[in-house]
Backbone as XML, in Angstrom:
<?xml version="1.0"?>
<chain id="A" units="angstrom">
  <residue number="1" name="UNK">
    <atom name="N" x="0.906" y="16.914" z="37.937"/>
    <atom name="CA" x="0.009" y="17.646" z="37.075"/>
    <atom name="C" x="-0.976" y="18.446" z="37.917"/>
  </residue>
  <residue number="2" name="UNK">
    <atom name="N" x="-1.518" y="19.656" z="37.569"/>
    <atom name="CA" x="-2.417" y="20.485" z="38.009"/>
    <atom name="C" x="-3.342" y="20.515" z="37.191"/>
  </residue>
  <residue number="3" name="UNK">
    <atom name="N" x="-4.775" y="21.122" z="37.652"/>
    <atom name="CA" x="-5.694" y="21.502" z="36.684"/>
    <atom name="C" x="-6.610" y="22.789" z="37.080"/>
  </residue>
  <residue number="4" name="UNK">
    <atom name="N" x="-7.009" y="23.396" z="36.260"/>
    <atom name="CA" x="-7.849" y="25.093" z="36.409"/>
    <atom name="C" x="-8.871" y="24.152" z="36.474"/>
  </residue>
  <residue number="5" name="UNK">
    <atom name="N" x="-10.467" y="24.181" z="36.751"/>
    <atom name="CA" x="-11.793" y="24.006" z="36.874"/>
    <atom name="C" x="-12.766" y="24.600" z="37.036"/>
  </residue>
  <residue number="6" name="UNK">
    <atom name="N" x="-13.578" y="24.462" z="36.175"/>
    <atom name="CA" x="-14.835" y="25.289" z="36.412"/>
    <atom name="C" x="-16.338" y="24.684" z="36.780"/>
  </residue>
  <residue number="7" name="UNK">
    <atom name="N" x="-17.134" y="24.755" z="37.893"/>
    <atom name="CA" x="-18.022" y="24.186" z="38.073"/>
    <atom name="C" x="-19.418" y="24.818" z="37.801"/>
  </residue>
  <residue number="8" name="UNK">
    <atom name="N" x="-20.808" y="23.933" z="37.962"/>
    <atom name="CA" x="-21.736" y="24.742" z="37.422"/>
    <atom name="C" x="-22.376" y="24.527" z="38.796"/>
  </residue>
  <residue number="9" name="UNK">
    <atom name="N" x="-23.090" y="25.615" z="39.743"/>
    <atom name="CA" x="-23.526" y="25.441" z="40.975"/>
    <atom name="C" x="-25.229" y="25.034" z="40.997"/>
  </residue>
  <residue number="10" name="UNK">
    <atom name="N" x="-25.634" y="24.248" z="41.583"/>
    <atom name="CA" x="-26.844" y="24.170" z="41.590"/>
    <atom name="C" x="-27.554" y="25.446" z="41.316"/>
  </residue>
  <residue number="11" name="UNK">
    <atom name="N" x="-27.448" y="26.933" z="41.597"/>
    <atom name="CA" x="-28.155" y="27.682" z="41.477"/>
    <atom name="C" x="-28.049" y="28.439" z="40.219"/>
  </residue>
  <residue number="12" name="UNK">
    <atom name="N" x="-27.033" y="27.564" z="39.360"/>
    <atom name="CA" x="-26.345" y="27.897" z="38.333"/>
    <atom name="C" x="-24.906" y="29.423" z="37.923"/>
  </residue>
  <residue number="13" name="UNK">
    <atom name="N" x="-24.742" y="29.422" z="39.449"/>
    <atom name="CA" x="-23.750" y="30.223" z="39.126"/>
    <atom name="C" x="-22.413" y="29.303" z="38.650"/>
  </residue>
  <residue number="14" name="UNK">
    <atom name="N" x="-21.523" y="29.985" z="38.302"/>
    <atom name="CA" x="-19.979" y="28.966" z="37.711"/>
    <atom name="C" x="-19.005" y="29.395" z="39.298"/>
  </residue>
  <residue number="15" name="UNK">
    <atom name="N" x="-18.076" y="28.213" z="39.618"/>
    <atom name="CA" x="-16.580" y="28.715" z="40.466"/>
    <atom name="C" x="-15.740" y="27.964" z="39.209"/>
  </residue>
  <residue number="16" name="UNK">
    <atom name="N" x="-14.918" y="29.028" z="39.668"/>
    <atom name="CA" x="-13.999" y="28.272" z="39.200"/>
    <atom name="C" x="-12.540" y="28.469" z="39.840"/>
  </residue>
  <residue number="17" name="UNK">
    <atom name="N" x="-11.371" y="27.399" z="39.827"/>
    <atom name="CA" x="-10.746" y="27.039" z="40.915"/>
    <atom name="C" x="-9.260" y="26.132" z="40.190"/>
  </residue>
  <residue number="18" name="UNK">
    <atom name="N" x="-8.726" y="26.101" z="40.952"/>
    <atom name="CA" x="-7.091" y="24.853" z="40.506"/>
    <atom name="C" x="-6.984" y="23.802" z="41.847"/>
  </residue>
  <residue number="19" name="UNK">
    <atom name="N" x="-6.425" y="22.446" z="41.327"/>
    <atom name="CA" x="-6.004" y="21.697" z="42.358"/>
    <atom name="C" x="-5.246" y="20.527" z="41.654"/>
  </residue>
  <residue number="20" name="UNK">
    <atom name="N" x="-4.982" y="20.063" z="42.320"/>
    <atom name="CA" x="-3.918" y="18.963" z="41.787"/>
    <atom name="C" x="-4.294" y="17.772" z="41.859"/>
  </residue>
  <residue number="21" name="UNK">
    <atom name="N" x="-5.900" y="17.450" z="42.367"/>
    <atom name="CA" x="-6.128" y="15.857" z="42.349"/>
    <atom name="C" x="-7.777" y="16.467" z="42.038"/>
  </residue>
  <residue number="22" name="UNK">
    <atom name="N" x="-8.066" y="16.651" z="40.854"/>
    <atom name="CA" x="-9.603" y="16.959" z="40.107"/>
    <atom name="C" x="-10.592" y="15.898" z="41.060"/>
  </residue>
  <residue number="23" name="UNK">
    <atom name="N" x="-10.712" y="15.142" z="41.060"/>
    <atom name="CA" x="-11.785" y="14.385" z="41.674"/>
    <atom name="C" x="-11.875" y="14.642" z="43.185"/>
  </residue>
  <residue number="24" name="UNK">
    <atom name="N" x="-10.774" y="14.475" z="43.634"/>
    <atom name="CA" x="-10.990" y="14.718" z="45.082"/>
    <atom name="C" x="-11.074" y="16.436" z="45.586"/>
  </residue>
  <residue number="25" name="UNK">
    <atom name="N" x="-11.089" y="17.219" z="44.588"/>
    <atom name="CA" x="-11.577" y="18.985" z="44.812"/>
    <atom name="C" x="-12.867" y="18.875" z="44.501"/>
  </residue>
  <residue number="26" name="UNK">
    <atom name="N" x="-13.654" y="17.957" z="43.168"/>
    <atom name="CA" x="-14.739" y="18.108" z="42.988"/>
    <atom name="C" x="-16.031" y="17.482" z="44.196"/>
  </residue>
  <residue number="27" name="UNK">
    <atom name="N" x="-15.583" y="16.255" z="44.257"/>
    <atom name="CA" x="-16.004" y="15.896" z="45.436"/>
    <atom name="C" x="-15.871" y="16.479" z="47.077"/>
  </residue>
  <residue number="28" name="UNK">
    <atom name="N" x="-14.912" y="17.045" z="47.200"/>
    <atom name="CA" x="-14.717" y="18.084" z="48.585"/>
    <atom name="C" x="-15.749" y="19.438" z="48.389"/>
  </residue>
  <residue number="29" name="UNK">
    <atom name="N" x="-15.820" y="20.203" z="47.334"/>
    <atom name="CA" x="-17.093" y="20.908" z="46.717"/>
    <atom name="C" x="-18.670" y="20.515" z="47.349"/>
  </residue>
  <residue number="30" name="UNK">
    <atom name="N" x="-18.364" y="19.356" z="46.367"/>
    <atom name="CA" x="-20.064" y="19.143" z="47.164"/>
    <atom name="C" x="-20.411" y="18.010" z="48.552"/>
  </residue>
  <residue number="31" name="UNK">
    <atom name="N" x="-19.102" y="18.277" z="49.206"/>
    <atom name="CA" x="-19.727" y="17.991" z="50.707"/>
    <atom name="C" x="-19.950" y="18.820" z="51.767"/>
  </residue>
  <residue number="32" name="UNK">
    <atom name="N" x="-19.411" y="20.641" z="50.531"/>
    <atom name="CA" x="-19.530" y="21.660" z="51.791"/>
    <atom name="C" x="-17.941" y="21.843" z="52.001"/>
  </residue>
  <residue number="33" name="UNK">
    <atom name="N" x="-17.037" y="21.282" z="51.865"/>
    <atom name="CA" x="-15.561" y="21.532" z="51.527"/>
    <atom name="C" x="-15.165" y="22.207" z="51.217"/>
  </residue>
  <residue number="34" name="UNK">
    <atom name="N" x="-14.957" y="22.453" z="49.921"/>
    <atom name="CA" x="-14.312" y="22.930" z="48.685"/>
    <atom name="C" x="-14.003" y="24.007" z="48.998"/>
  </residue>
  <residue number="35" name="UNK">
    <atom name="N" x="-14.833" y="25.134" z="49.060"/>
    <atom name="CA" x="-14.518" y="26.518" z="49.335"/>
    <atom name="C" x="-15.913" y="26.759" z="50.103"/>
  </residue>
  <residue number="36" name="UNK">
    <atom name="N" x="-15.795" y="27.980" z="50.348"/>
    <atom name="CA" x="-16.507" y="28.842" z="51.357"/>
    <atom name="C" x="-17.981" y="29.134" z="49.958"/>
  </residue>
  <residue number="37" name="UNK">
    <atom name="N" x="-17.341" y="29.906" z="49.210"/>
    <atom name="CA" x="-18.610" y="29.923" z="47.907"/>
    <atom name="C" x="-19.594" y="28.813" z="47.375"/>
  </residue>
  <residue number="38" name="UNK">
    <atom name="N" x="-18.640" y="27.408" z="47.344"/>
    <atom name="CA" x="-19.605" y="26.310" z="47.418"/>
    <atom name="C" x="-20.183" y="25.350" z="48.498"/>
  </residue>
  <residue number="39" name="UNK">
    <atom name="N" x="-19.647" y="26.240" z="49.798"/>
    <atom name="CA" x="-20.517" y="25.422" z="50.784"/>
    <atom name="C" x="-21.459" y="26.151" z="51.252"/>
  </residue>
  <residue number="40" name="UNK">
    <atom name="N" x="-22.049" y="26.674" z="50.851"/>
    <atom name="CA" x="-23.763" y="27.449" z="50.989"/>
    <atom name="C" x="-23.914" y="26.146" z="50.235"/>
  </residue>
  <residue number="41" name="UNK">
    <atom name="N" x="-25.505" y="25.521" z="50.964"/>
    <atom name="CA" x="-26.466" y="25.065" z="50.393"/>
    <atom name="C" x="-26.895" y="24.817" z="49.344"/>
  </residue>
  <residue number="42" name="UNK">
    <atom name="N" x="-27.026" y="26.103" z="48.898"/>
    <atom name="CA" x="-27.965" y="26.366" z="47.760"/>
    <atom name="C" x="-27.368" y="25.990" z="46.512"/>
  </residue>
  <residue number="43" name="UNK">
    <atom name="N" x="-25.675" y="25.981" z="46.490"/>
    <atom name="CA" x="-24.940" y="26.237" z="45.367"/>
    <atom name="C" x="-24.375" y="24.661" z="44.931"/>
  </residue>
  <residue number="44" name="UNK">
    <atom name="N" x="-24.873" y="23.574" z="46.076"/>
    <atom name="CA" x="-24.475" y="22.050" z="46.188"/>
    <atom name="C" x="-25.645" y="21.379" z="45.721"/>
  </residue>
  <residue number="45" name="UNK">
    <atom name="N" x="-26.125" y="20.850" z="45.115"/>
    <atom name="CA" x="-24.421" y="19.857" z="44.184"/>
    <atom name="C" x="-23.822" y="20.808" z="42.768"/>
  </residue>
  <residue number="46" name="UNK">
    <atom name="N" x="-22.706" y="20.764" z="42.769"/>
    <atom name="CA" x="-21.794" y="21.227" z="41.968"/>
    <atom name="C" x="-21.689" y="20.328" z="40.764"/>
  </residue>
  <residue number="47" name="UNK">
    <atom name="N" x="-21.453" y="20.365" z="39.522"/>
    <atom name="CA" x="-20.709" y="19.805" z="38.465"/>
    <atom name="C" x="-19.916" y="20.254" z="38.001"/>
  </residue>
  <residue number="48" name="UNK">
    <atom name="N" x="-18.580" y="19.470" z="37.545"/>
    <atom name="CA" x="-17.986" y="19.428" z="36.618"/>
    <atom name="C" x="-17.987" y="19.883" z="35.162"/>
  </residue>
  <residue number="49" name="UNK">
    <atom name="N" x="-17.956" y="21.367" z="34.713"/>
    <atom name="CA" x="-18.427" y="21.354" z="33.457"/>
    <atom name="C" x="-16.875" y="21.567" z="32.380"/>
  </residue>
  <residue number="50" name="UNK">
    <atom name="N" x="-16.015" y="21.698" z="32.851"/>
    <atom name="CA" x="-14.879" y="21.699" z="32.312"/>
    <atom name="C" x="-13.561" y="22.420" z="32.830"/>
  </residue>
  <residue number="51" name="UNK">
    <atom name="N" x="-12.458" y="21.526" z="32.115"/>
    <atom name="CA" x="-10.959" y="21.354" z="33.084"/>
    <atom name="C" x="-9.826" y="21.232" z="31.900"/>
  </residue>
  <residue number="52" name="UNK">
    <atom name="N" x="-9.121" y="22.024" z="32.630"/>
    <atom name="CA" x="-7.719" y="22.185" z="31.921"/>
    <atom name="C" x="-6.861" y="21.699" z="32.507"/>
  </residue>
  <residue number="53" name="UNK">
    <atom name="N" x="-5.864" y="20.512" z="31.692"/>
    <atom name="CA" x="-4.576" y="19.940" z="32.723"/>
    <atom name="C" x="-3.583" y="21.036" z="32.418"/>
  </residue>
  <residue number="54" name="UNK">
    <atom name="N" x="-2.468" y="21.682" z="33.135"/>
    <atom name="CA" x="-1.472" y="21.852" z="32.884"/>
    <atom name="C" x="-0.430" y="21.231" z="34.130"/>
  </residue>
  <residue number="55" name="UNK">
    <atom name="N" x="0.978" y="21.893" z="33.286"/>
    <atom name="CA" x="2.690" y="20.914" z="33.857"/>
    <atom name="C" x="2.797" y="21.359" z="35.526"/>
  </residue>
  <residue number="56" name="UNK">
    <atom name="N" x="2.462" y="22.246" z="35.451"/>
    <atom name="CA" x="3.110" y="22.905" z="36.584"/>
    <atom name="C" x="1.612" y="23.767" z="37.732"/>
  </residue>
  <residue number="57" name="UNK">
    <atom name="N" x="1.767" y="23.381" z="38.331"/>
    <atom name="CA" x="0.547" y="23.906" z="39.799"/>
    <atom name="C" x="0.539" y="25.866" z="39.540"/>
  </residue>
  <residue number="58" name="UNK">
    <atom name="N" x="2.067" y="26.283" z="39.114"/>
    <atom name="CA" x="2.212" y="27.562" z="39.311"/>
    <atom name="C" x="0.781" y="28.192" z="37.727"/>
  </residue>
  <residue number="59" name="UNK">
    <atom name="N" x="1.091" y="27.278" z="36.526"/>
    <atom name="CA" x="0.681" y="27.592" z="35.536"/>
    <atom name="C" x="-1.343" y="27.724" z="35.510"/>
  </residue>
  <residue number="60" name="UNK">
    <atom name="N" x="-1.362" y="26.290" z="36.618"/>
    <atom name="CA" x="-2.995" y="26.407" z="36.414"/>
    <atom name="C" x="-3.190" y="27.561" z="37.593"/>
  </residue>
  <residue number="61" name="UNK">
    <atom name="N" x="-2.787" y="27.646" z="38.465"/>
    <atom name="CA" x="-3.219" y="28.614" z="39.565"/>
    <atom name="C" x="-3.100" y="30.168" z="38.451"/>
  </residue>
  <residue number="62" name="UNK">
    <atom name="N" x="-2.303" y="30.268" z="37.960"/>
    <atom name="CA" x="-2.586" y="31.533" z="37.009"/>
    <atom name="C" x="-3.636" y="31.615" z="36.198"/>
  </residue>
  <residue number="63" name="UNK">
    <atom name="N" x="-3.770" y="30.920" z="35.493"/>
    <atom name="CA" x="-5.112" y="30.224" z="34.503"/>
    <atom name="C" x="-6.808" y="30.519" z="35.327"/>
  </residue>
  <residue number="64" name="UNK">
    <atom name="N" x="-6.657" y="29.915" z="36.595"/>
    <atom name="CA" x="-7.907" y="29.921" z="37.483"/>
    <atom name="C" x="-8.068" y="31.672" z="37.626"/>
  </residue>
  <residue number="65" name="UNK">
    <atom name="N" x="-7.052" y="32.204" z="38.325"/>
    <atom name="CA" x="-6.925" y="33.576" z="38.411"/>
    <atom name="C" x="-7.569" y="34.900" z="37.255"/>
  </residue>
  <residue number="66" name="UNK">
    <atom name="N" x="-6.713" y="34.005" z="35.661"/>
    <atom name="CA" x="-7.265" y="34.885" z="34.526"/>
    <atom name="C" x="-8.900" y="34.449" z="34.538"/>
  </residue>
  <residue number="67" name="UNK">
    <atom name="N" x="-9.067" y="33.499" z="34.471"/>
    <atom name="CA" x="-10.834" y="32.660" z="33.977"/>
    <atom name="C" x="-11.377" y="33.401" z="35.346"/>
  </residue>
  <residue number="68" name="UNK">
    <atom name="N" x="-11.178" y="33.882" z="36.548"/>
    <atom name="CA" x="-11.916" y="34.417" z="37.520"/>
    <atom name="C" x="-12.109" y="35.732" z="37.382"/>
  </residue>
  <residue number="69" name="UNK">
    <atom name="N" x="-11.886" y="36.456" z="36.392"/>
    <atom name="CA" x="-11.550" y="38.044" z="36.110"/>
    <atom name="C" x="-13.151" y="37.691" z="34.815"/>
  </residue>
  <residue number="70" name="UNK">
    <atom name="N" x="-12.640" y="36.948" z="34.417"/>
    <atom name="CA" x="-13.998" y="36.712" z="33.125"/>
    <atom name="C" x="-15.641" y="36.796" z="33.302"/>
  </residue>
  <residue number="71" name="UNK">
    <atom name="N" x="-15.852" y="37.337" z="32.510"/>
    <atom name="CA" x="-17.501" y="37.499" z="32.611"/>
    <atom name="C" x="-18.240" y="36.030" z="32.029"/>
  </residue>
  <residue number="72" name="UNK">
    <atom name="N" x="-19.573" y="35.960" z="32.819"/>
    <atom name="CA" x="-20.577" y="34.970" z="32.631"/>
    <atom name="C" x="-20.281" y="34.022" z="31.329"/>
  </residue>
  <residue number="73" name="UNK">
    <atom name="N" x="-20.574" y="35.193" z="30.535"/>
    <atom name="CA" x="-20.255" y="34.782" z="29.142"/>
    <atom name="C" x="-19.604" y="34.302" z="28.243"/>
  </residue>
  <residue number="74" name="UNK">
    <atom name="N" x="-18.330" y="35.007" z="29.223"/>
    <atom name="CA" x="-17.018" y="34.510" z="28.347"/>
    <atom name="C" x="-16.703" y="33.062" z="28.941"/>
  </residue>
  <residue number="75" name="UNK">
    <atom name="N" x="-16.721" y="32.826" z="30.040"/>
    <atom name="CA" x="-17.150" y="31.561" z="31.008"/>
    <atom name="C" x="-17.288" y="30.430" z="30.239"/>
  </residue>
  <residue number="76" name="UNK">
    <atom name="N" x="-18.900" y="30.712" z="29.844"/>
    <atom name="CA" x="-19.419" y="29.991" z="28.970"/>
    <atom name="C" x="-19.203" y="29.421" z="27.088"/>
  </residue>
  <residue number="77" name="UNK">
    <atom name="N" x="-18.269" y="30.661" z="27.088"/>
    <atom name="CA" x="-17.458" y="30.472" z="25.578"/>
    <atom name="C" x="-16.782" y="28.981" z="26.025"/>
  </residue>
  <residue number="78" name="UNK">
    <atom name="N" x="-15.603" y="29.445" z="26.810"/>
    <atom name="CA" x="-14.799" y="28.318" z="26.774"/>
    <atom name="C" x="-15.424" y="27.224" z="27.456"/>
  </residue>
  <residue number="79" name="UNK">
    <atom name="N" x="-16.345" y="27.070" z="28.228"/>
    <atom name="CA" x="-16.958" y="25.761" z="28.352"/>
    <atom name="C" x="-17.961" y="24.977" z="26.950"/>
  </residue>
  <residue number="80" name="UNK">
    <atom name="N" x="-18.120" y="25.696" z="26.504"/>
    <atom name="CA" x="-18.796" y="25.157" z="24.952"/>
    <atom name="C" x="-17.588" y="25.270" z="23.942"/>
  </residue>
  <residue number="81" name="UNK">
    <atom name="N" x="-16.191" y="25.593" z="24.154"/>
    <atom name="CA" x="-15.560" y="25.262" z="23.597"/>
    <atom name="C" x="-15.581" y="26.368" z="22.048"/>
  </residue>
  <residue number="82" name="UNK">
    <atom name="N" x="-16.064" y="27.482" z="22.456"/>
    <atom name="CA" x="-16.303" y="28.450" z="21.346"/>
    <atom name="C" x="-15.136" y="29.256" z="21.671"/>
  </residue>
  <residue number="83" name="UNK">
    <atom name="N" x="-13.762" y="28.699" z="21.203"/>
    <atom name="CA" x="-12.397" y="29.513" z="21.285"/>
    <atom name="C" x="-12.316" y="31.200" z="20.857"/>
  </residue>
  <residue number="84" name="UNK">
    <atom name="N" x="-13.075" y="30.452" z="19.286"/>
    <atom name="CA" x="-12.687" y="31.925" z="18.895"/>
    <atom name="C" x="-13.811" y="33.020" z="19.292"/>
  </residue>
  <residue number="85" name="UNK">
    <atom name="N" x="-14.479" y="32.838" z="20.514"/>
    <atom name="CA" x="-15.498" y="33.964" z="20.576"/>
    <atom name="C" x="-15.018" y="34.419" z="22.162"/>
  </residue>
  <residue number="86" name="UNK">
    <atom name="N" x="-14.246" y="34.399" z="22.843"/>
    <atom name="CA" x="-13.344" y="34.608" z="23.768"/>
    <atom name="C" x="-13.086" y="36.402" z="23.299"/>
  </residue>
  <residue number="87" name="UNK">
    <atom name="N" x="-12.139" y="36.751" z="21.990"/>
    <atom name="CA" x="-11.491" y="38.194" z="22.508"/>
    <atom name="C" x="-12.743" y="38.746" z="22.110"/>
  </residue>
  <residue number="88" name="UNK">
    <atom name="N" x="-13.566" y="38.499" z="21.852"/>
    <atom name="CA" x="-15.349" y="39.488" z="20.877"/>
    <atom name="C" x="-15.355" y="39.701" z="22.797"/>
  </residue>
  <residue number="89" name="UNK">
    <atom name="N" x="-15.230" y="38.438" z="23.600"/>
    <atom name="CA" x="-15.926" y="38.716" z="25.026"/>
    <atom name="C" x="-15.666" y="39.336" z="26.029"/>
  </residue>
  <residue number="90" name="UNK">
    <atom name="N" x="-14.377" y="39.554" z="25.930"/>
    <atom name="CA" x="-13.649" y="40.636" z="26.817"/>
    <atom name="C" x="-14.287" y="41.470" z="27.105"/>
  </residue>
  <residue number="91" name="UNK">
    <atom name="N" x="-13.987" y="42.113" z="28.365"/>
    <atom name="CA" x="-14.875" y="43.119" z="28.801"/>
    <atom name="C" x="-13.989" y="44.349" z="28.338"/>
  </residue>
  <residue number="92" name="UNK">
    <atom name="N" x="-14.574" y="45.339" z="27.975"/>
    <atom name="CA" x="-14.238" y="46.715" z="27.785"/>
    <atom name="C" x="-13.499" y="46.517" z="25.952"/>
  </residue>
  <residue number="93" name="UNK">
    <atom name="N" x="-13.430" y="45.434" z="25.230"/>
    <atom name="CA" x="-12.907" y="45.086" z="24.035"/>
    <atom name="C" x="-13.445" y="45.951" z="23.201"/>
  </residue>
  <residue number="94" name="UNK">
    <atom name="N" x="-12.562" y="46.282" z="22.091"/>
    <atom name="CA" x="-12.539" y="47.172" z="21.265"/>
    <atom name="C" x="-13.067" y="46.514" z="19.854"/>
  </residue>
  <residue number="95" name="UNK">
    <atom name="N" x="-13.213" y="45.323" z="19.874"/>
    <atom name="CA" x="-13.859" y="44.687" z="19.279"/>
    <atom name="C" x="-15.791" y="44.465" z="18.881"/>
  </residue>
  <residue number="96" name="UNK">
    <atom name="N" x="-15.781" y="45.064" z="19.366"/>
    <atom name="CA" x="-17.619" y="45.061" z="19.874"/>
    <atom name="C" x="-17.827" y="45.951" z="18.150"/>
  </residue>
  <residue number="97" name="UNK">
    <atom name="N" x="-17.462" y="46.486" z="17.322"/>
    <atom name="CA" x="-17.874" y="47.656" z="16.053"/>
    <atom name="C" x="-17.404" y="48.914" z="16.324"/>
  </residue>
  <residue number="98" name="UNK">
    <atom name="N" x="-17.765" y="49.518" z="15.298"/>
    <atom name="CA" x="-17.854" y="50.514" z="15.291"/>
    <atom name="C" x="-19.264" y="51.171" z="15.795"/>
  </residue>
  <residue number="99" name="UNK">
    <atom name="N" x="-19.214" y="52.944" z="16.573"/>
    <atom name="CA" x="-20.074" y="53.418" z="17.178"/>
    <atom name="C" x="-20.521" y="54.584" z="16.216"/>
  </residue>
  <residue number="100" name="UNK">
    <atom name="N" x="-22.057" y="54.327" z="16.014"/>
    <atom name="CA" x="-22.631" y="55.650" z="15.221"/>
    <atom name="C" x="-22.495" y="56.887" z="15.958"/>
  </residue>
  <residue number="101" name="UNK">
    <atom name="N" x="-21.921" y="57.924" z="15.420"/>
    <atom name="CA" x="-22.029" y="59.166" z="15.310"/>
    <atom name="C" x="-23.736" y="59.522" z="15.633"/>
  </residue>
</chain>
């Protein structure tokens, strides 16, 4: 099993990332490990704010990829679990209304 992840950085920015053993990526994170983005200082200690299992390593590494293209916001949709406010968040979405004349 694999999983996509998203963390919340001490300075409150989000990473987000895939690995195949969740605890031992989250914990490699905040010893300065994890990646290059969460071993600055400033951004440790990291949490856990939410994780997706999928079948296959190929499927979450795609998943991490799409959720890394995403804005702040939309980020934060799917960590509060607000599904349906995802396509409103898209960037450049055609969804936003109509524009006054």
């Amino acid at each position: 099993m694999a999983w996509t992840y998203i963390l919340q950085c001490a300075d409150g920015s989000y990473y987000v990332g895939s690995t195949v053993d969740l605890d031992g990526r989250v914990s490699a994170h905040n010893l300065g490990l994890g990646a290059s983005y969460t071993a600055l200082r400033r951004r440790r200690p990291v949490t856990l704010v939410w994780a997706a299992e999928f079948g296959r390593v190929e499927d979450a590494f795609a998943y991490e990829k799409q959720v890394q293209g995403w804005s702040r916001a939309k980020r934060r949709a799917l960590i509060e679990g607000r599904y349906d406010a995802l396509p409103e968040l898209a960037r450049g979405s055609w969804r936003r209304g109509p524009v006054d004349d």
